[in-house]
C-alpha positions as CSV (number, residue, x, y, z in Angstrom):
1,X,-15.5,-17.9,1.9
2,X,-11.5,-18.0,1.0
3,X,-9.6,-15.1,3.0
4,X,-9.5,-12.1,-0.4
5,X,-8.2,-8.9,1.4
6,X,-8.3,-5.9,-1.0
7,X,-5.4,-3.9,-2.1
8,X,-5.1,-0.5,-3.2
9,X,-1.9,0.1,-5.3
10,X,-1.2,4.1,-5.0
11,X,1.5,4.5,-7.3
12,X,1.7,6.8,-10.8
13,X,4.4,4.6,-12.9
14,X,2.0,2.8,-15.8
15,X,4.5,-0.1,-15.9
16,X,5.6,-0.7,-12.2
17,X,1.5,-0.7,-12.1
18,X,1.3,-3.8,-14.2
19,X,4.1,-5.4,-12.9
20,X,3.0,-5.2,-9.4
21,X,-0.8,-6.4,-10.4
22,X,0.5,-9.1,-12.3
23,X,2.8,-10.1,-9.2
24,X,-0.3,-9.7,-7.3
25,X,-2.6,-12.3,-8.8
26,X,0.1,-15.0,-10.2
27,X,2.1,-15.2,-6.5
28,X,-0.2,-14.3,-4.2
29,X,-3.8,-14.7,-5.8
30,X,-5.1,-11.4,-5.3
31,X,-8.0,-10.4,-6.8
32,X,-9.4,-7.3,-6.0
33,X,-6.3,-4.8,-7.1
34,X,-7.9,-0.7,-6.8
35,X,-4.9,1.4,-8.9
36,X,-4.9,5.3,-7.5
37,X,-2.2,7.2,-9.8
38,X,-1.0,9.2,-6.7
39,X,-2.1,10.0,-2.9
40,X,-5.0,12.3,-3.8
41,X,-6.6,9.6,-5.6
42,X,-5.8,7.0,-3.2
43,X,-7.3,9.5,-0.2
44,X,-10.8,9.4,-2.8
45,X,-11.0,5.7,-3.1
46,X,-10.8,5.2,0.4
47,X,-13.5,8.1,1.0
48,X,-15.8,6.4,-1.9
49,X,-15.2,2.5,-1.5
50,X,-17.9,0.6,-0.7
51,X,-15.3,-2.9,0.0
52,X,-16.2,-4.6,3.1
53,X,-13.6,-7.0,2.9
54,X,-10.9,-6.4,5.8
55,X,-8.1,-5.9,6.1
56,X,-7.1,-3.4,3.2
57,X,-3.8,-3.0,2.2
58,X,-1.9,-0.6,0.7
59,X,0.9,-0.5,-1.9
60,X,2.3,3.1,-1.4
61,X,4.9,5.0,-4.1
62,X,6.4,7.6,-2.4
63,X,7.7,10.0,-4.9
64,X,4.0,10.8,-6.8
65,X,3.2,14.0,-8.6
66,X,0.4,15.7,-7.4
67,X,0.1,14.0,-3.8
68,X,3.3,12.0,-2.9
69,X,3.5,9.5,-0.4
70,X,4.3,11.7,2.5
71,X,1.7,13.9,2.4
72,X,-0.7,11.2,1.9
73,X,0.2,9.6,4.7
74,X,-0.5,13.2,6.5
75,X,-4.0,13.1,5.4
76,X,-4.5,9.9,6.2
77,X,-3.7,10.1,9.7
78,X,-7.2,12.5,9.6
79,X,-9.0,9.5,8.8
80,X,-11.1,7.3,10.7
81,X,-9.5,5.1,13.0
82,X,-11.8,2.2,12.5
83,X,-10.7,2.3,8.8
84,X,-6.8,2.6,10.2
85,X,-7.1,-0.2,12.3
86,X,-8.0,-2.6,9.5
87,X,-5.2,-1.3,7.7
88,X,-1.7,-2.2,6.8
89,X,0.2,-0.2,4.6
90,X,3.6,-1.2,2.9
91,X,5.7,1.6,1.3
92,X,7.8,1.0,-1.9
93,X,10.6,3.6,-2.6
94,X,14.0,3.3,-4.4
95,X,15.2,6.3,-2.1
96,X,18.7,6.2,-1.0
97,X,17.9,9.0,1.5
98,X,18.7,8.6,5.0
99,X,16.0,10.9,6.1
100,X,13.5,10.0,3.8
101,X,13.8,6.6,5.0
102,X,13.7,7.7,8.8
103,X,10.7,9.3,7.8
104,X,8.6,5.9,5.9
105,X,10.3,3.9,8.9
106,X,9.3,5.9,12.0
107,X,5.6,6.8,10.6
108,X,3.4,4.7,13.2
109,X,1.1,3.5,10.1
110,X,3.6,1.6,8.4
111,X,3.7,-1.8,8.3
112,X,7.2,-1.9,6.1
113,X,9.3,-0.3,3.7
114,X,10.1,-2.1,0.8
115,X,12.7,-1.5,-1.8
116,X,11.6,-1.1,-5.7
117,X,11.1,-3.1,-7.9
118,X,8.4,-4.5,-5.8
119,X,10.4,-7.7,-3.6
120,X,7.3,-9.3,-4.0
121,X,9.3,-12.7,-2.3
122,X,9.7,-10.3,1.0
123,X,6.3,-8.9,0.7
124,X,4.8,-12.4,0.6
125,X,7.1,-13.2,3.5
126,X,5.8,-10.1,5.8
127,X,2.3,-10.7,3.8
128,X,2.0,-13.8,5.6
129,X,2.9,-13.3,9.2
130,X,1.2,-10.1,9.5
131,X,-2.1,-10.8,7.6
132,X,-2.9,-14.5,6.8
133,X,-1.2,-15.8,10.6
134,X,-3.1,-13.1,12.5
């Protein structure tokens, strides 16, 4: 069976949602793309999801109504750390903010920060030697 991780693309924009799906499938060949419109539905698709395919990764937004990116990466330092282990998580901000970017940078379940629009070249990059070469 080919090597499929799943993503889960937490992120409220409709259109930066298309764009990174579409980047998804066409450059990388990604199939199984979960969209949560901000942390509070990403934090119920991991409680509910039923995927078995490791590792999961996750596309974060960090400026989100309801449940931004910082505070679900709060809650999700309560979660198991079975699930956390088979986990990488990339952030995507346009934040020119020093300490905002401290913040994404020095959180210990961050695999990268990336710069929006999504550098899907540098993701694929990182993708790469973290996922496929490990």
């Amino acid at each position: 069976m080919p090597f499929s991780p799943t993503f889960l693309l937490i992120e409220d924009n409709l259109i930066d949602q298309l764009v990174m799906k579409q980047l998804l499938k066409k450059v990388l060949f990604v199939h199984k793309i979960h969209i949560a419109n901000n942390g509070q539905e990403g934090l119920q698709w991991l409680a509910n999801s039923k995927e078995s395919d490791k590792p999961l990764i996750i596309l974060l937004d960090i400026q989100m109504p309801f449940m931004n990116g910082f505070e679900f990466l709060k809650e999700y330092d309560k979660l198991d750390s079975k699930l956390k282990s088979e986990t990488l998580i990339y952030v995507l901000s346009s934040t020119l903010d020093q300490d905002e970017i401290a913040e994404i940078t020095e959180n210990k379940y961050v695999s990268k920060m990336l710069t929006k629009p999504f550098p899907i070249e540098e993701f694929k990059d990182d993708f790469y030697i973290n996922i496929i070469a490990s």
